[in-house]
C-alpha positions in Angstrom: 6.7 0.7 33.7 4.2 2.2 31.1 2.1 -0.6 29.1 1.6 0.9 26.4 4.3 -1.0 23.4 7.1 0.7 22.3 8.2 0.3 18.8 12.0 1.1 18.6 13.1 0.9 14.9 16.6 -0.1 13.3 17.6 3.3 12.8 16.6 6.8 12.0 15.8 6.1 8.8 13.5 3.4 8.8 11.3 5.9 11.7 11.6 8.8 8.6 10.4 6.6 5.8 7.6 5.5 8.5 6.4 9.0 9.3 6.3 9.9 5.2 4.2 7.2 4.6 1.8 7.9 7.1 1.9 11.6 5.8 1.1 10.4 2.5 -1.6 8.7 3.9 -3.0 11.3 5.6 -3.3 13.5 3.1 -5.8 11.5 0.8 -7.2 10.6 4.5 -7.4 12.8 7.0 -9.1 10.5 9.3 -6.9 7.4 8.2 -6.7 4.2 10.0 -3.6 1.6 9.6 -3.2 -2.4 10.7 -0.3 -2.7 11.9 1.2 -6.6 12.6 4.8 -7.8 14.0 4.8 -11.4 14.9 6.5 -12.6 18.5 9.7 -11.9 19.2 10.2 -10.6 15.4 12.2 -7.6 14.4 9.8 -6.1 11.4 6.9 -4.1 11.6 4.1 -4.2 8.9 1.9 -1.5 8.3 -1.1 -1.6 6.1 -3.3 1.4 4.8 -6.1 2.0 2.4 -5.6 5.5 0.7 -9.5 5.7 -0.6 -8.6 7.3 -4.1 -6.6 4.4 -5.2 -9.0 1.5 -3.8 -5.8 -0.7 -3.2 -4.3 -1.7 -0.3 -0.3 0.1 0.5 2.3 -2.1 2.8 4.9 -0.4 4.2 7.5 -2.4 6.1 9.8 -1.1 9.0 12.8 -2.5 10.4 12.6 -3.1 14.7 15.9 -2.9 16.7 14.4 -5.3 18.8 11.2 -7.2 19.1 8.4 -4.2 20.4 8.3 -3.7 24.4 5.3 -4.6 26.9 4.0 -7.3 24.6 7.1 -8.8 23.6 5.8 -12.6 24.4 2.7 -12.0 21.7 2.0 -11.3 18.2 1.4 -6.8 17.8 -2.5 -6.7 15.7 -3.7 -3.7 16.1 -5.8 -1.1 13.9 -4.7 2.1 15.1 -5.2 5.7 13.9 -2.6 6.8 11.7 -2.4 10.5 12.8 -2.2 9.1 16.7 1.0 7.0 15.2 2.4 9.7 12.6 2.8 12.1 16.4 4.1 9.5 18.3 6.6 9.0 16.0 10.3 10.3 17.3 12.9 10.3 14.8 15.9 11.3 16.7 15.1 8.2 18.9 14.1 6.1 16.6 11.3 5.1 18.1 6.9 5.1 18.3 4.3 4.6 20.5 1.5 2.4 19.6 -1.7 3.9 20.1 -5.0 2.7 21.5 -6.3 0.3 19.0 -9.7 1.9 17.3 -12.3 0.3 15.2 -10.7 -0.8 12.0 -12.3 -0.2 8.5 -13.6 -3.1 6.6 -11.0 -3.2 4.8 -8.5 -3.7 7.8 -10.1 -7.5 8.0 -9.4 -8.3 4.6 -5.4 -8.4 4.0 -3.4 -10.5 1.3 -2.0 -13.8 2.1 1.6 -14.1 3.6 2.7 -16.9 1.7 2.0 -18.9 -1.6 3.5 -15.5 -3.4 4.1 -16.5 -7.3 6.0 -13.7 -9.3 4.1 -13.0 -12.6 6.9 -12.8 -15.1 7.1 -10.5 -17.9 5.7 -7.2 -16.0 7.1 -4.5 -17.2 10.0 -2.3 -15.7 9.6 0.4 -13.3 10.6 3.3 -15.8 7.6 1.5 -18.2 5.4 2.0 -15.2 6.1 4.9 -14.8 5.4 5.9 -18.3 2.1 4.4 -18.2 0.9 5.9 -15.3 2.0 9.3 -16.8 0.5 8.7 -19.5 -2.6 7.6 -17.6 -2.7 10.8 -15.8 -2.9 12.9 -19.3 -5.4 11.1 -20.8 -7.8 11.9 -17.2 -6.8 15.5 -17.7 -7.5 15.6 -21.4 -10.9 13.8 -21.1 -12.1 16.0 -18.1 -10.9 18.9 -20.3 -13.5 18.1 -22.9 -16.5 18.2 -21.0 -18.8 21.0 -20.9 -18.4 22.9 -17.0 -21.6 21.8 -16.1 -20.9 18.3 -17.2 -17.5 17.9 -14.7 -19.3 16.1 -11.7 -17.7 14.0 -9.6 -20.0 11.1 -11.0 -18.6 11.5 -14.1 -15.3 12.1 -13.0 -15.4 8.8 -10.9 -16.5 7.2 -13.8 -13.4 8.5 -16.1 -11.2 7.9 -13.5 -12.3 4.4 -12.9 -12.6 3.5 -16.7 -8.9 4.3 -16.7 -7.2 3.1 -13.6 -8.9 -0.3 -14.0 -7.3 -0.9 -17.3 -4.6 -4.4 -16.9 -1.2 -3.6 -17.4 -0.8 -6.3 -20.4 -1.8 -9.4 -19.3 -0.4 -9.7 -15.6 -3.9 -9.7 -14.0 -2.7 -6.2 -12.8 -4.5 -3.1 -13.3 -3.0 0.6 -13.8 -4.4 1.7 -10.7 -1.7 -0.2 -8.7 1.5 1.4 -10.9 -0.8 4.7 -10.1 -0.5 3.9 -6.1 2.4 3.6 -6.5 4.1 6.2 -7.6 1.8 8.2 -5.6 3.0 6.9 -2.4 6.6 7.4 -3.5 7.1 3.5 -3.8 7.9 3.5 -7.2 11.0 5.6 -7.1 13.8 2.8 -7.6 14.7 0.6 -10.4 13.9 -2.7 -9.1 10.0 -3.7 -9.3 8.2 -6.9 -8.9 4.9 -8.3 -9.6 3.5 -10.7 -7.2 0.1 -12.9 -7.4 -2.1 -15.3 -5.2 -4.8 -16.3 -5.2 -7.1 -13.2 -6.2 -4.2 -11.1 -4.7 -1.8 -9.4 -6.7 0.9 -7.4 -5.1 3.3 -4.9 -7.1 6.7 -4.8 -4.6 9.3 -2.5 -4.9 12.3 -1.2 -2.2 10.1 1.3 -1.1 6.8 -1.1 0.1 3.8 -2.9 -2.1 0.6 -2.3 -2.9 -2.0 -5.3 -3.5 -5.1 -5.4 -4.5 -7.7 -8.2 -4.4 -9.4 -8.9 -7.9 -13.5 -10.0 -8.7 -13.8 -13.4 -9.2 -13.9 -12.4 -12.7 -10.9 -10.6 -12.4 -9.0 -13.3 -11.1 -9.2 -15.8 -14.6 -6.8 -13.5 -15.8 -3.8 -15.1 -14.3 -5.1 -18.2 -16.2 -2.5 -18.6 -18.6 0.7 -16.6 -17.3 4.2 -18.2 -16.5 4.6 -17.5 -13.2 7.9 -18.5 -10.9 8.2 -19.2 -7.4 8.6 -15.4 -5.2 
């Protein structure tokens, strides 16, 4: 019997949404890594990647058919290379191979909380968000568009883009850069859309998956005087 783990997922589906979140991934990535965590005997697969333009952390979650094979006694940790996974994906079975673990990204050894999730009332809706982040998006365009050629470097472009996409969303602690994510990574298609907080973490969830992102220390007074209810 081959050792390497078998991941065999609920259905079709749940192998499809998978592979188009690794795509997505790979595209602002080539070379992207992803964590990927199913505790002992459990029947959900968490997969965790860093797309480097947003600077936030994406969670996708898969449904398992059946706790993973050649491991099925221990918790799955692994950092693995999300191409390696996106080809070993097989839709028509329903099933992936977990690649040989690789050297995981700093980022890979800093992941939100599992519990103590508060949801920060008052966030706006998902059509809101997606207004914003539209919104955001023109003025980015419109202020590169004013800028003398020679004055478009990427410096100053990072600098735009960062003045923008770190702007809260009200006063949830949140900035725009997560709404951005997103809808980016095809998250924020649905109606339904939480926001999620502890700690320093804040986590916008939605049908699709979440993305989280772990605030300065500065950052993280700004939950200070929120109603928040129990996730």
């Amino acid at each position: 019997m081959s050792s390497v783990p078998v991941l065999y997922f609920a259905d079709a589906g749940e192998a499809a949404d998978l592979a188009a979140f690794l795509g997505r991934l790979l595209h602002y990535d080539k070379a992207a890594a992803v964590r990927l965590q199913a505790q002992a005997g459990g029947q959900a697969l968490a997969v965790f990647g860093r797309p480097p333009s947003f600077e936030v952390l994406a969670i996708r979650a898969a449904r398992l058919l059946k706790p993973y094979e050649n491991g099925i006694d221990d918790s799955l940790d692994v950092t693995v290379s999300a191409g390696e996974l996106l080809d070993s994906v097989d839709e028509s079975a329903a099933s992936a191979l977990v690649p040989a673990a690789v050297t995981g990204p700093p980022w890979a050894g800093v992941l939100p909380p599992r519990g103590g999730w508060e949801r920060v009332e008052d966030f706006p809706g998902a059509d809101e968000l997606r207004g914003l982040v539209k919104a955001a998006v023109g003025e980015f365009r419109a202020r590169v568009e004013e800028l003398a050629p020679e004055a478009r470097t990427r410096t100053e472009l990072d600098r735009i883009g960062r003045t923008i996409w770190s702007r809260e969303i009200g006063a949830s602690g949140a900035p725009v850069r997560i709404a951005h994510a997103a809808v980016s990574l095809g998250f924020l298609r649905g109606p339904s859309v939480d926001l999620l907080a502890s700690g320093p973490w804040v986590r916008l969830r939605t049908a699709y998956g979440s993305v989280a992102v772990r605030r300065s220390a500065a950052g993280a007074s700004g939950l200070g005087g929120l109603a928040v209810t129990p996730a």
